[in-house]
N, C-alpha and C positions, 0 to 999 in steps of 0.2 A: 390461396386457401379457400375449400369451399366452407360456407358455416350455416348450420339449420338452427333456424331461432325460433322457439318454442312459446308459448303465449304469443305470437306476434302481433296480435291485436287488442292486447294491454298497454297499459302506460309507456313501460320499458321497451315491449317491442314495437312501438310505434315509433318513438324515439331512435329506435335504432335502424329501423325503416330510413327515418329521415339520415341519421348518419352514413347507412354505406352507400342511399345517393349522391351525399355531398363527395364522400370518398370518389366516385365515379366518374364526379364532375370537377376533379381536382380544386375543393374549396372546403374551408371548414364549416361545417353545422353549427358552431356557435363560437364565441370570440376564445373560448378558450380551450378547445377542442384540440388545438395542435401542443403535443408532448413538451415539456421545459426541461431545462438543464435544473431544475432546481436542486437536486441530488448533485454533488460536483462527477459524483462516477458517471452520470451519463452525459456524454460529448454530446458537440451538435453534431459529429459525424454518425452518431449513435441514432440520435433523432430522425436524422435524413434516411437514414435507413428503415428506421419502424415508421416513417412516413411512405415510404414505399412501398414496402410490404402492403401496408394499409390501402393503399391503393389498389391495390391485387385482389384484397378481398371481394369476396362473392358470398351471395346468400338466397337462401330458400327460408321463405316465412310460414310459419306451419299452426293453425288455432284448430279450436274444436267447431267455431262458426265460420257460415258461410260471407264470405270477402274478398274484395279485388286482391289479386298477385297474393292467395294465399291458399296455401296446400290444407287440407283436412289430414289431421294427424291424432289420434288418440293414443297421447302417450303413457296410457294405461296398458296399453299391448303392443308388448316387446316384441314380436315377429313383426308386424304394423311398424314402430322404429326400424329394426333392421332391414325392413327389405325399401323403405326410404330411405338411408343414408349407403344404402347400397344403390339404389338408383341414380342418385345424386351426387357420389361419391365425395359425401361428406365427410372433412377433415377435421371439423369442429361443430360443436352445439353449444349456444348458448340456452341456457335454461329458464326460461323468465314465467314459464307456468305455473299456476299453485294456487292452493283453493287459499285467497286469503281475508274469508267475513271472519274476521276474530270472534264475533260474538256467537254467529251460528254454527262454528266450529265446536262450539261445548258441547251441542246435540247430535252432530253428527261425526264422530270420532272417526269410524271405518272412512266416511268416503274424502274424509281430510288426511287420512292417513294414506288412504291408497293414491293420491291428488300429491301428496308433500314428500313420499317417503318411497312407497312402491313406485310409482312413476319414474321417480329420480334414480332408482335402483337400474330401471329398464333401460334409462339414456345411458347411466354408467357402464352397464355389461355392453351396449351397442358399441360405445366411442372404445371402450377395452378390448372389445373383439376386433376392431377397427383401425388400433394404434393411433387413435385421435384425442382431441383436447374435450373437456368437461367444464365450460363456465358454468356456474350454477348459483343462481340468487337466493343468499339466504336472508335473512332477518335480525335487528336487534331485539324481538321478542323470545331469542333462544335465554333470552338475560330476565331477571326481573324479583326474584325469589330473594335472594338475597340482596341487602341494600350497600349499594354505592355509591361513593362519593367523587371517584377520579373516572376519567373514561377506559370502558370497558375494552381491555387487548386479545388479541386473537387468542390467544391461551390460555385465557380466563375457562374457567369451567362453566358447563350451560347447565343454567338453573330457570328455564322455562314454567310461567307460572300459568298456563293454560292451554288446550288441546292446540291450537295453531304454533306456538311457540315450541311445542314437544314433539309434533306431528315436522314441522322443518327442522328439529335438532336429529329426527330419525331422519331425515333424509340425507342430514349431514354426514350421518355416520356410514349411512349405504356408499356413499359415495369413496369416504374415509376405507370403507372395509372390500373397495370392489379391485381395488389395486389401477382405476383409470386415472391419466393424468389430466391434471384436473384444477381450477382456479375456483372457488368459494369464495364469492362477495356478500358478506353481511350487509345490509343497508338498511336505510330511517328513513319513517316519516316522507317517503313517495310522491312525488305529486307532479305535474306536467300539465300542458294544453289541453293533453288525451284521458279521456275516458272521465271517471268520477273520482276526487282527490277531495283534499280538504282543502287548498286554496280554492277549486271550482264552489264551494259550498259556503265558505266564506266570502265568495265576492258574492252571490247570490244574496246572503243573509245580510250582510251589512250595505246591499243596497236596500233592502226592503220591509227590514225592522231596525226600530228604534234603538234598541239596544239590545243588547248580549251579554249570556255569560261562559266566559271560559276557561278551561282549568289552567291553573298555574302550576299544580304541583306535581305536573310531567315535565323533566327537562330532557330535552334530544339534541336535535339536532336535524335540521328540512334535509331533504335529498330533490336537486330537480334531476329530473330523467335525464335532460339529455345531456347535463354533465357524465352523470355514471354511465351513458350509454358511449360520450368520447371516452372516458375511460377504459372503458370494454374494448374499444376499439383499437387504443393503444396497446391494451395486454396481446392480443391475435396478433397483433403487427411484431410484437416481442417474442412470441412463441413463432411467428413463422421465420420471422429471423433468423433465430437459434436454429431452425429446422434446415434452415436454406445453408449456414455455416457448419452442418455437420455430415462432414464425407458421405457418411454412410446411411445416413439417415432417407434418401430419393432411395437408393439401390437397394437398400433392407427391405423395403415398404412393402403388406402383401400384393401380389400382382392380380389375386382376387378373391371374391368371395369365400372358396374355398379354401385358400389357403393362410387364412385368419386363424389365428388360435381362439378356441371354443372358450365358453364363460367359465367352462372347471377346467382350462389346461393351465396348470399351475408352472410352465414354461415362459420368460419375461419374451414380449414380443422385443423389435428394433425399437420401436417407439419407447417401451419404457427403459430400454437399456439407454436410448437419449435421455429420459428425465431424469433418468439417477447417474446418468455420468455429472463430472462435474461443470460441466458447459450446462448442463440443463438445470443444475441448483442453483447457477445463478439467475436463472428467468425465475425461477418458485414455482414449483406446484405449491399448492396450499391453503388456509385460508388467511381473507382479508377483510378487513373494515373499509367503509366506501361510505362518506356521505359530504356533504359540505361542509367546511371549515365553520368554527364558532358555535356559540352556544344558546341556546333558548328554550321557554316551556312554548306550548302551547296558546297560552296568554300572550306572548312575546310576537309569537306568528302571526296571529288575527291580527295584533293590532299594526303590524306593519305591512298587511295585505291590504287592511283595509285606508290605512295612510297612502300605499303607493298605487290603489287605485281610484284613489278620488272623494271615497266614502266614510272619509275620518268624522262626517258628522253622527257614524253611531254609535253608541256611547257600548265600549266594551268594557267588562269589567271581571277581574279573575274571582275563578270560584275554585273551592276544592274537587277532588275528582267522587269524594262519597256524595254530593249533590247532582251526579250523573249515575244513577244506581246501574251496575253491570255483572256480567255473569264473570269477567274477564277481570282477571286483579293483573291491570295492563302496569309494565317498567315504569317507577318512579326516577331513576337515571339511568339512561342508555344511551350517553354520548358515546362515540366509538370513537376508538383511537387511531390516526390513519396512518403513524409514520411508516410501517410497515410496507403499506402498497406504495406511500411513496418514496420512500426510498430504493424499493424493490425496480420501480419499474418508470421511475424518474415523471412523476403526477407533481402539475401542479391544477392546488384543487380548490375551485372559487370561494369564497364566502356567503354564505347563507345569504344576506340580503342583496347581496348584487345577482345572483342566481335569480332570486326570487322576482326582482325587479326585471330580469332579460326576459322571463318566463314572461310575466305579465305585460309586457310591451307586446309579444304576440300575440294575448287575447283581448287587448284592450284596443 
């Protein structure tokens, strides 16, 4: 399976840079990267096989900046997609693009929305005119407006309380209304080796002041990248599976450009006549929640960043979040609930601080 990954020179797609090398080199990217039986439905003959697959994949990495092994793609112009994944003969796209400064998103609506919503619109009609798959990263900020107390499940209704949370709940629904098949991962609280996160800014700060204050009365739940990005890696390996055990599915395929059904032909290609047989409801199209196991505020993270990197001499101390004045009335709980993906697709999924601790042995 070929698969074009979009931000690739983000957190996520860095991350996943480093996983479909390891895939390459037959080795896993991090200790917990290889699929579990945790689900009793998936066998290890089940595993050996989405391990395989996984090895098959291939990728093109596609940003709007100039970078080694990476394609310029502006997925704001849909002919621009299409005639890349027709170049490429791209089978899937992961979506890891998105304009996401929560704060400066309140003044700029349009180009957050053309960034979270139109764009996402454009992969979806590409991979639908394509018979291809749609991962697409969404956010626990579609949540926030209303208050909760248990974690948040994929069919919960999105109660988004700010332009960036509203702006990815549109692009959810492009996706939802474009008829592409298609995998939606919700996810939290981001962070990795790459780019600018809040552990990078946390180890900085609590090497170099005395003390801190940080809120307590966000509770989430961390996401390191390159767990969700072996997960990513197991969902492809489960759809190409599926694809490899269905008769029809190589022979149906269009044999080219041309003869792809256009973004209005309201006739189901091969491809989704697989997702909606019942071989293909059991892989899920859908969406899913994606973060690491357990729970914490914000307070709870610094101080065990700053414990597992050496700098517990600064003195952190939780504050409310009305002492950080914001334009952004950010989730007071948006723990996600994952039984869902794992069940679906046989994940098993680290614990926040052991995550957090493998993370930071590679920058330490």
């Amino acid at each position: 399976m070929k698969v074009l990954v979009t931000g690739g020179c983000g957190q996520l797609g860095m991350s996943l840079r480093r996983s479909f090398a390891a895939a390459q080199d037959d080795r896993p990217s991090s200790q917990d990267d290889r699929p579990s039986s945790q689900d009793d439905r998936h066998s290890a003959q089940d595993d050996n096989v989405i391990l395989n697959e996984v090895k098959n994949l291939t990728a093109v990495f596609s940003d709007v900046i100039e970078a080694p092994d990476t394609t310029y793609l502006d997925i704001t112009d849909l002919q621009a997609v299409r005639e890349l994944v027709a170049k490429e003969n791209v089978e899937a796209i992961i979506n890891c693009a998105a304009y996401t400064n929560v704060e400066a998103a309140e003044d700029n609506y349009d180009l957050a929305e053309r960034l979270n919503a139109k764009a996402v619109e454009n992969l979806a009609v590409a991979m639908r005119e394509a018979g291809g798959l749609l991962v697409h990263i969404s956010t626990d900020y579609v949540f926030g407006k209303e208050p909760y107390n248990t974690p948040c499940k994929e069919d919960q209704k999105g109660t988004p309380t700010g332009v960036y949370g509203l702006t990815k709940l549109h692009g959810e629904e492009a996706i939802l209304h474009s008829g592409v098949r298609h995998v939606i991962i919700r996810t939290a609280w981001l962070y990795s080796e790459y780019c600018k996160n809040f552990v990078k800014t946390m180890l900085q700060l609590t090497a170099t002041k005395p003390s801190l204050k940080v809120v307590f009365d966000q509770v989430g739940t961390p996401t390191y990248a390159g767990d969700l990005a072996a997960a990513i890696m197991t969902i492809l390996g489960s759809f190409a599976a599926a694809q490899d055990d269905s008769p029809s599915a190589q022979d149906d395929r269009p044999s080219s450009q041309d003869d792809r059904p256009s973004a209005h032909d309201d006739r189901p290609s091969a491809q989704d006549e697989v997702c909606h047989s019942e071989r293909s409801e059991e892989s899920h199209c859908g969406i899913f929640n994606y973060s690491n196991e357990g729970v914490c505020s914000w307070y709870d993270f610094a101080k065990a960043i700053a414990e597992y990197s050496g700098h517990a001499s600064c003195d952190i101390r939780p504050c409310h979040s009305g002492e950080f004045p914001s334009k952004v009335l950010r989730p007071a709980y948006s723990v996600l609930d994952k039984t869902k993906i794992k069940e679906t697709f046989g994940l098993r999924i680290p614990y926040w601080v052991d995550s957090l601790k493998e993370c930071l042995s590679k920058m330490l």
